[in-house]
C-alpha positions in Angstrom: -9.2 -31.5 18.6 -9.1 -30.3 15.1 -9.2 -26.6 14.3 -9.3 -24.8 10.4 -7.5 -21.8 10.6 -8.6 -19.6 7.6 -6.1 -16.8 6.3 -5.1 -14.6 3.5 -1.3 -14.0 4.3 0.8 -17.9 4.8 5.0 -18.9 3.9 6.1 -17.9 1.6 3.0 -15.4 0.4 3.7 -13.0 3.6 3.7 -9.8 3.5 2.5 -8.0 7.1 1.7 -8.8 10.4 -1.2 -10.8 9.9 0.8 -13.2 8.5 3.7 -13.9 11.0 0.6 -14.4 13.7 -0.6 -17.0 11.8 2.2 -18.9 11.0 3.7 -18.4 14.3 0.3 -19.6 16.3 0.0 -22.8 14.2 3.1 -24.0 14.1 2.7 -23.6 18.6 -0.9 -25.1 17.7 0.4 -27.9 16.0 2.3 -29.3 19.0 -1.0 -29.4 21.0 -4.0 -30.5 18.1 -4.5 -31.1 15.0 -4.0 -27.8 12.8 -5.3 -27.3 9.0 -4.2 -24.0 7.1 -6.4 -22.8 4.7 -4.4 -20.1 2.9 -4.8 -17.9 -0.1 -1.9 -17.8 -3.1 -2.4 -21.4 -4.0 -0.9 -24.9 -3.3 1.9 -25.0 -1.3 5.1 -27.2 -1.6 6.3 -29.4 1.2 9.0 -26.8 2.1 6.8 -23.8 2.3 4.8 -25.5 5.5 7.0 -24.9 8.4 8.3 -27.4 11.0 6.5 -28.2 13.9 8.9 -26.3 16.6 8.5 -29.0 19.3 10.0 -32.6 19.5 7.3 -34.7 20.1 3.9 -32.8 18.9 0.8 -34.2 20.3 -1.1 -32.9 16.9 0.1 -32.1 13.5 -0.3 -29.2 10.5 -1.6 -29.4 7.3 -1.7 -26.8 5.1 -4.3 -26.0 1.7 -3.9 -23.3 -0.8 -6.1 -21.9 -3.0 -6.2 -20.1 -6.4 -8.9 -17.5 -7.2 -11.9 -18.5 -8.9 -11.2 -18.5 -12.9 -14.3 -16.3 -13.5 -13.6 -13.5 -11.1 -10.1 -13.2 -12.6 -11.0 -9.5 -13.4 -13.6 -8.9 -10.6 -12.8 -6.1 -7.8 -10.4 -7.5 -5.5 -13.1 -8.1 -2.7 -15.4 -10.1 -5.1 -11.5 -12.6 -6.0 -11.6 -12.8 -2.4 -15.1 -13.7 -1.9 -14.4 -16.3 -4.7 -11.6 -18.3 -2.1 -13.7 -17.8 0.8 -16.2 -19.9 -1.0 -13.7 -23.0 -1.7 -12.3 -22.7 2.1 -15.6 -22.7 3.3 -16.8 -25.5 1.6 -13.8 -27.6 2.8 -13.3 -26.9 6.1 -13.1 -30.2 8.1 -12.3 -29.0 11.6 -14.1 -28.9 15.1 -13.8 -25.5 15.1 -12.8 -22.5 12.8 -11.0 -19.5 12.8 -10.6 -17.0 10.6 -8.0 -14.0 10.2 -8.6 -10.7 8.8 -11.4 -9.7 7.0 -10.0 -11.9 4.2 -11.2 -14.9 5.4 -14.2 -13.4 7.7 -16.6 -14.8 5.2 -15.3 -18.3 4.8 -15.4 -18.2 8.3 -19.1 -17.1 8.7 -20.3 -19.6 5.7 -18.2 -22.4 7.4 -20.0 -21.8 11.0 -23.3 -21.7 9.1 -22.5 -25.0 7.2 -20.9 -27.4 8.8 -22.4 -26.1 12.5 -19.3 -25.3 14.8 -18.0 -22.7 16.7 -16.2 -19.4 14.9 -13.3 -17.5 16.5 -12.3 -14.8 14.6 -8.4 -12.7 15.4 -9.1 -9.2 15.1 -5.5 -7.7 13.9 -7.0 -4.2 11.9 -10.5 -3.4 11.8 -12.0 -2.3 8.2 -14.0 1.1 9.8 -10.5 2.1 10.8 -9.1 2.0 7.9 -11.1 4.2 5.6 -8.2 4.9 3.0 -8.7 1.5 1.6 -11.2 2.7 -0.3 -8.2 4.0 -2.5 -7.5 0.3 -3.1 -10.9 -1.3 -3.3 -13.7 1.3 -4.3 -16.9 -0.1 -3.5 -15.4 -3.8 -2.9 -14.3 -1.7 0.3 -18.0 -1.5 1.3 -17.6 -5.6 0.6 -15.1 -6.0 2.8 -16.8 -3.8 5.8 -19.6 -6.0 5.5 -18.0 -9.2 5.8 -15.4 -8.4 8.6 -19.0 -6.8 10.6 -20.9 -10.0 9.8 -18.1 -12.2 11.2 -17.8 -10.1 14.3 -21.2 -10.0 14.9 -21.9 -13.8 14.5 -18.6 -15.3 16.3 -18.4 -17.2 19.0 -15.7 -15.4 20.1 -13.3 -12.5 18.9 -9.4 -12.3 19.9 -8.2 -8.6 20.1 -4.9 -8.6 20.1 -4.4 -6.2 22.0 -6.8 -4.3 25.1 -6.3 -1.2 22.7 -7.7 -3.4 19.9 -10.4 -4.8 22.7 -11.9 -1.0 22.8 -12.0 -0.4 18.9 -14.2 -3.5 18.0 -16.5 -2.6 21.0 -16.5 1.0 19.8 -16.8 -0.3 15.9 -19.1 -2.5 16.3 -21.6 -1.7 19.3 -24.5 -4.8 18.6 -21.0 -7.3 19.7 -21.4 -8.9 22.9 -18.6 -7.4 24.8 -18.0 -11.2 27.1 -17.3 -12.4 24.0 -13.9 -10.0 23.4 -10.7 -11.7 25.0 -7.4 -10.2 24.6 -4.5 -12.6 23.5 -1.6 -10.7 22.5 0.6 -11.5 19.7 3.8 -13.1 20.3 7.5 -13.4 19.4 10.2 -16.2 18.6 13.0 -14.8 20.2 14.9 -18.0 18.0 14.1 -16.5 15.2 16.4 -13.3 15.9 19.9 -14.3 17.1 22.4 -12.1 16.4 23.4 -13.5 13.2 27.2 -14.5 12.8 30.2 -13.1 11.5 30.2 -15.1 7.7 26.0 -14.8 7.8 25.1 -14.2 4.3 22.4 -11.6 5.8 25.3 -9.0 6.3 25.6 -9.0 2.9 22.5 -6.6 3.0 24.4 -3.9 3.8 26.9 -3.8 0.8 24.1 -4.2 -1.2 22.4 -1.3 -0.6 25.6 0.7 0.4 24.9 1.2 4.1 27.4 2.7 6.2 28.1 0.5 9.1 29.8 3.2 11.0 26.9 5.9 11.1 24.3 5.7 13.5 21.6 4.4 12.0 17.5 4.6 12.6 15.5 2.1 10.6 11.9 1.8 10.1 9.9 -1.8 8.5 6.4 -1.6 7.3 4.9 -1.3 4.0 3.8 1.8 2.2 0.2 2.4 3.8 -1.2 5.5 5.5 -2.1 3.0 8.4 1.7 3.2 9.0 2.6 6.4 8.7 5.7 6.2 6.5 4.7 10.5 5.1 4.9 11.8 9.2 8.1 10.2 9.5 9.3 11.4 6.4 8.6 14.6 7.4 10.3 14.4 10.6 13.0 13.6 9.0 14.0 17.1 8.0 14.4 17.8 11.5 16.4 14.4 12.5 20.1 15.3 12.6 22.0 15.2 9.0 24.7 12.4 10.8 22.0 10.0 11.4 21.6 7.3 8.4 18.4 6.2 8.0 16.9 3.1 6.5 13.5 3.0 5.2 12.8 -0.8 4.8 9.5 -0.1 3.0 7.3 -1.5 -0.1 3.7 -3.1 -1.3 2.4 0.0 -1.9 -1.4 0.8 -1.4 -1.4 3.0 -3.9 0.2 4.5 -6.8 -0.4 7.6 -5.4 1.1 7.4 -1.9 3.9 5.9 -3.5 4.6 8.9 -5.9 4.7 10.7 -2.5 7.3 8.7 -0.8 9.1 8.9 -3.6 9.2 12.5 -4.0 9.8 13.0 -0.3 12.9 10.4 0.3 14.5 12.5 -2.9 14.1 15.9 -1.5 15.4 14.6 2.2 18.5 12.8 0.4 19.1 16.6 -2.0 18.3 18.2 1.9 20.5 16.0 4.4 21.4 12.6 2.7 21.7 9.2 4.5 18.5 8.4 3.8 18.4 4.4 1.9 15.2 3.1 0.7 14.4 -0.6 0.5 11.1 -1.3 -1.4 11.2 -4.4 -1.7 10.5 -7.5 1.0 13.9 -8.5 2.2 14.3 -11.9 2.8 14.5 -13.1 6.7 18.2 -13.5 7.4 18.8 -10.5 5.8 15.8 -8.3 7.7 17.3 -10.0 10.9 21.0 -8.5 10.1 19.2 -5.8 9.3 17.7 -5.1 13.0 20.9 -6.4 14.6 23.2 -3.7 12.5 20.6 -1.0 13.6 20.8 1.3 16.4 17.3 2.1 16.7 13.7 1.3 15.3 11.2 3.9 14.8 7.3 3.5 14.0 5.1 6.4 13.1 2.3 4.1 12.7 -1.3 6.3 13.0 -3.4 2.9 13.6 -1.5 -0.2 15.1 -3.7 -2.7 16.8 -0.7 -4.2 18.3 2.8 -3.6 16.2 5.0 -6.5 16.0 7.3 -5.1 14.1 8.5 -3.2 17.3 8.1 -6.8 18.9 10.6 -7.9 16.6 12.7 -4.9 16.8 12.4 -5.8 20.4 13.5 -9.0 20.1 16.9 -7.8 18.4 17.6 -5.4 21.4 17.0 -2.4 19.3 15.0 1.0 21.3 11.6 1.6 19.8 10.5 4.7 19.0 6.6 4.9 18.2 3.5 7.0 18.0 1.2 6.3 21.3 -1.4 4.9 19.2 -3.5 1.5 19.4 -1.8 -1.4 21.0 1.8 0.1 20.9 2.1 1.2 24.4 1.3 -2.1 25.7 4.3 -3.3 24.1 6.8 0.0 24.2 7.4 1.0 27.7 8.0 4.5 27.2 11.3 5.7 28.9 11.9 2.2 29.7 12.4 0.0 25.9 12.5 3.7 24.3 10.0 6.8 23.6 6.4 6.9 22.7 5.3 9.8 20.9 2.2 11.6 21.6 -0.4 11.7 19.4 -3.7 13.6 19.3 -6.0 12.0 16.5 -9.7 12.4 15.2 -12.4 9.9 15.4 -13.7 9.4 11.9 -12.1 6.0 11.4 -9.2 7.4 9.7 -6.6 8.2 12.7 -5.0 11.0 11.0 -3.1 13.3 13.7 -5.4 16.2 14.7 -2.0 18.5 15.1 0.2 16.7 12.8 3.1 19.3 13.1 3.3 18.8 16.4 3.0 14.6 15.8 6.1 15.2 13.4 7.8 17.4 15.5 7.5 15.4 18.5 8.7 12.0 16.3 12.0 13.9 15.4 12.5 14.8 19.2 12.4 11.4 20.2 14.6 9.7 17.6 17.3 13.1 18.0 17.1 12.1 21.7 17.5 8.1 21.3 20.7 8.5 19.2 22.0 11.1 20.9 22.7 8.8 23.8 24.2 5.7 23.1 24.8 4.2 26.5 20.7 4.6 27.4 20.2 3.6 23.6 21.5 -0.3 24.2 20.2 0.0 27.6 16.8 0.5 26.2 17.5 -2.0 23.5 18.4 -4.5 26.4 15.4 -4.0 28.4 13.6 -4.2 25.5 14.8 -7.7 24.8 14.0 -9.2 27.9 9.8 -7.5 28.1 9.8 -9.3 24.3 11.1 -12.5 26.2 9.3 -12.8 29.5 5.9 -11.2 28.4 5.1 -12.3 24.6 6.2 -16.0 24.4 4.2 -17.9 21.5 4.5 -20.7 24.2 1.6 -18.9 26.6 -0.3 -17.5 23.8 -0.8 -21.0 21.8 -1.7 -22.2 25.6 -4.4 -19.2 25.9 -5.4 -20.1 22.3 -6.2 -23.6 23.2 -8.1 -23.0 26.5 -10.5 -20.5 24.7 -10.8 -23.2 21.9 -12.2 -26.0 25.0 -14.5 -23.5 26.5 -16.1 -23.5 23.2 -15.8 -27.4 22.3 -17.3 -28.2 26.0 
């Protein structure tokens, strides 16, 4: 079997969520059929395709980069990505396609049309949920809405990854056959977050950006969106206790805007309380793996969150999770159990934005005083966190799911 999996996010052009899936989920592919990459950021060099992970793959991987199209150098953004989905499309070689993110929804749809196979499509976000991006996009965000709905509308099938996820692409988009929805949830390497040792280069981190070791320390990951909500946290923060450091791993902002805001916020709480350290930039691995493992705790005030693998990672390093109740996140945080989900009532108008947010914030600095408060239940959280990220999202069963649904198609 040969399957084109279309993206915009592959090594080393990363940058969220969407793009650990799909490198994770064909590499696992790759031991079981024949995998080609069609990625955005162009051409790749033999050490920016990762390894196949097993020792004697039954299939391989391939992967294709492509450069925007030299006459939509200065187009909106949607209309440069409407330009690669054009060249993917055109090239795709496979049994079957699919597509990831609204990115590559059109390339998927125009490969399905043309070369007459089967279209899955990985829901990870859905555009009507995420009405900010007009901020980013203008009316390429009406572009982008359009394609995403055409894909979901004309696949063969649509992964959620999550049954959270399952319920917003039935409630986005209605005409969508709901037998043709299956839930396949993202996955972890645990491999890929040992503890680092002693002379790890990644500890180095922490000098760098003068982080005290010996404070109790909160971190959050996630880039500078509203979809994450890096403001609510900030303004929790006022009410976190002054001993607790906190790092804000945080960067690629959406706007210049909300990033004026962060700004302005994480200098008032350092004038207020101190402790606070902001990242903005995208730390290399080994170093966001020390990182986790010289954390105490992970927090995610995320208002939309189809899944959240950063707390899967967080997870992974034995760290608690505190996180909003929102989208997929309570099928992975066990609240009371791998740490605290925080309530949160939201409107309906696509946007998610807390209905009571004082309450949202107040509640977020609750949960984080009360995970640091107690140690002992901290790293028991952090432990039992660990082994639900083990036993329950192993890459392993998810590339098997993967497979099975491509068959049922192929017949």
């Amino acid at each position: 079997m040969k399957v084109d999996v279309l993206t915009r996010e592959y090594p080393p052009h990363v940058y969220g969520g969407a793009g650990v899936h799909v490198k994770e989920l064909s590499q696992v592919l790759a031991e079981r059929l024949d995998v080609t990459v069609r990625a955005f950021d162009g051409l790749r060099a033999p050490h920016d395709i990762p390894p196949i992970p097993g020792g004697m793959p039954r299939g391989s991987l391939s992967v294709v980069g492509y450069d925007p199209t030299p006459d939509l150098s200065t187009a909106n953004p949607a209309m440069k990505t409407f330009g690669v989905d054009l060249q993917m499309a055109s090239d795709v070689s496979g049994d079957l396609v699919h597509a990831h993110t609204w990115y590559a929804c059109l390339a998927g749809c125009l490969a399905q049309e043309l070369h007459e196979i089967p279209l899955v499509v990985t829901a990870h976000s859905l555009e009507p949920f995420r009405p900010w991006k007009r901020e980013q996009l203008g009316g390429g965000y009406n572009l982008s809405s359009w394609a995403e709905r055409e894909a979901f509308e004309h696949a063969d099938r649509i992964i959620a990854v999550s049954n959270g996820m399952r319920k917003d692409i039935l409630a986005a988009y209605p005409q969508v056959d709901p037998r043709k929805v299956v839930v396949i949830h993202n996955g972890i390497s645990l491999g890929d977050f040992r503890t680092p040792a002693s002379d790890d280069l990644g500890w180095q981190v922490f000098d760098r950006y003068h982080i005290d070791r010996s404070l109790p320390t909160l971190l959050f990951v996630g880039r500078i969106t509203r979809q994450k909500g890096l403001p609510y946290l900030l303004k929790a923060l006022h009410q976190v206790e002054p001993g607790i450091q906190v790092v804000l791993c945080a960067g690629a902002p959406d706007t210049p805007e909300i990033l004026a805001e962060v700004k302005a916020e994480v200098e008032e709480l350092n004038q207020e309380r101190g402790h606070v350290i902001w990242i903005d930039e995208m730390l290399p691995k080994a170093e966001l793996n020390a990182l986790e493992h010289g954390c105490d705790a992970f927090v995610c005030p995320s208002i939309y969150e189809p899944l959240g693998i950063v707390n899967l990672e967080a997870m992974a390093c034995g760290l608690p999770v505190v996180a909003s109740a929102t989208g997929g996140i309570p099928e992975v945080v066990l609240d009371g159990q791998t740490g605290y989900l925080v309530s949160i009532d939201q409107v309906h108008d696509g946007t998610g934005t807390p209905t009571k947010p004082e309450e949202f914030v107040q509640g977020l600095a609750q949960a984080i005083n009360r995970v640091m408060s107690d140690p002992d239940k901290a790293r028991a959280m952090g432990l039992a966190g660990y082994e639900r990220a083990r036993d329950h999202f192993s890459w392993e069963t998810i590339a098997d799911q993967t497979v099975d649904l491509y068959g049922s198609l192929l017949g």
